[in-house]
C-alpha positions, 0 to 999 in steps of 0.5 A: 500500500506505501508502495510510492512513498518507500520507492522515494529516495528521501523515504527511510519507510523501508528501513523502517519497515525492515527493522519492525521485521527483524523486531517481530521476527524475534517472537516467531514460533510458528511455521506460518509466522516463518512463511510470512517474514519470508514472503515479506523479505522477498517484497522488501527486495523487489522494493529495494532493487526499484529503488536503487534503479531510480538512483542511479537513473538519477546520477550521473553516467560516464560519458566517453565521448564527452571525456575525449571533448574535455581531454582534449581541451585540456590538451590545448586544442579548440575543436571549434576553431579547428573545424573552421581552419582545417577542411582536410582530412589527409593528415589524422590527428594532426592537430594535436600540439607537440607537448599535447601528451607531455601537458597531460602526462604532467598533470597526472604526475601529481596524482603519482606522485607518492611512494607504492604501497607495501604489499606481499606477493605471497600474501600476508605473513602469518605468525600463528603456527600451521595446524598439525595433521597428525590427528588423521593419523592418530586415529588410523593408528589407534583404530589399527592398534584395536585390531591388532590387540583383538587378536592376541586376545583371541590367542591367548584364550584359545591357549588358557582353553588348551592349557586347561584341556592339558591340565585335565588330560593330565589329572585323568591319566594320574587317576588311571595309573593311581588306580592301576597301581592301587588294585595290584601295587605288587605288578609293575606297570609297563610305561609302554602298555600304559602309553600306546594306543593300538589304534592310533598312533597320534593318541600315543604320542598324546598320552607320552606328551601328558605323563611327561607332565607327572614326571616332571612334577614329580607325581610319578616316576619311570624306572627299569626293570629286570629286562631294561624296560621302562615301568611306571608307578605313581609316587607315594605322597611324602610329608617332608614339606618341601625339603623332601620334594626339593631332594627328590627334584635334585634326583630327577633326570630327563630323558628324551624318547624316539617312537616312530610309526614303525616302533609303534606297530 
């Protein structure tokens, strides 16, 4: 409605208008109430270019040939009276005086006339350090760095689960051989008839692996007999503490037995 009076240049209605907007625009909840602040934003800009039309209708535009006119009679020459004198048109520019560009050349020195400003090719120095990189890599390093720990983890459960199988394996065979030795203590055990299965020979090298466990605890002993074969009997718990089994460590022995597929058969 107040069209005409914003559109006029000494008008401040448009500004006025847009502050009351930025004001009740502050209370704005609703979706609605959004809509019409945008709405009015869009009528304020199409005021606002109008009117900035009609200002620059209103000032002055650059004349290129009214430069040329003024230039030249700064250059000494009056274009009226050259008209009048010169009706040739053989020699172009040829009434221009000889110190024409000298005067203007003259002129313009004042307005250089000082000293260039100071200015950076590369642009303007910063003192503030550069920002570090590094964080990327920090991260790629910690994410790798949790893969990798994962699978340690999973070695070293799967090595506590084979420990305790052995340990078990290995309190099974003492059972046996406690009750082998208990229902006749008077007939010795043949270590290799304790040991070997006739089935398989990879359960056989198993049941060597886990009395070598008895034997080096000191739970049960290997010693020959009249025909230089190994027997095996489970040793008689002893109640001299730990000088005992420190005696009976010292006499301890290893040995290191060979049985291949063919012995085993």
């Amino acid at each position: 409605e107040n069209r005409e009076a914003m559109l006029n240049s000494k008008s401040n209605r448009l500004t006025e208008a847009l502050e009351e907007a930025n004001r009740l625009f502050d209370g704005v909840c609703r979706a609605r109430e959004a809509a019409l602040d945008a709405q009015f934003l869009v009528i304020a800009s199409n005021i606002g270019k109008e009117k900035a039309n009609e200002l620059h209708s209103e000032m002055s535009a650059f004349d290129s040939t009214a430069f040329a006119e003024d230039l030249l009679t700064f250059m000494g020459i009056n274009r009226t009276e050259v008209e009048e004198t010169d009706d040739s048109e053989d020699v172009p520019g040829g009434f221009l005086p000889s110190d024409a560009w000298q005067t203007m050349g003259e002129e313009a020195l004042k307005y250089f006339r000082r000293a260039p400003t100071f200015h950076y090719m590369m642009g303007s120095f910063k003192s503030e350090p550069p920002v570090p990189k590094q964080r990327i890599e920090r991260q790629k390093k910690a994410s790798r760095g949790k893969a990798e720990r994962a699978m340690p983890a999973q070695l070293k459960k799967m090595e506590e689960s084979h420990q305790e199988a052995t340990e078990k394996e290995v309190e099974r065979i003492l059972r046996i051989l406690q009750t082998h030795f208990e229902n006749d203590p008077n007939t010795p055990i043949s270590f290799f008839d304790f040991v070997i299965d006739p089935n398989s020979f990879a359960r056989t090298v198993e049941n060597m692996f886990h009395v070598s466990f008895l034997i080096r605890d000191g739970l049960a002993k290997i010693k020959l007999d009249e025909d230089e074969l190994p027997i095996i009997e489970p040793t008689k718990p002893s109640g001299g503490g730990e000088e005992d089994s420190r005696a009976g460590a010292g006499a301890r022995n290893q040995v290191v037995i060979s049985l291949d597929q063919k012995e085993w058969k």
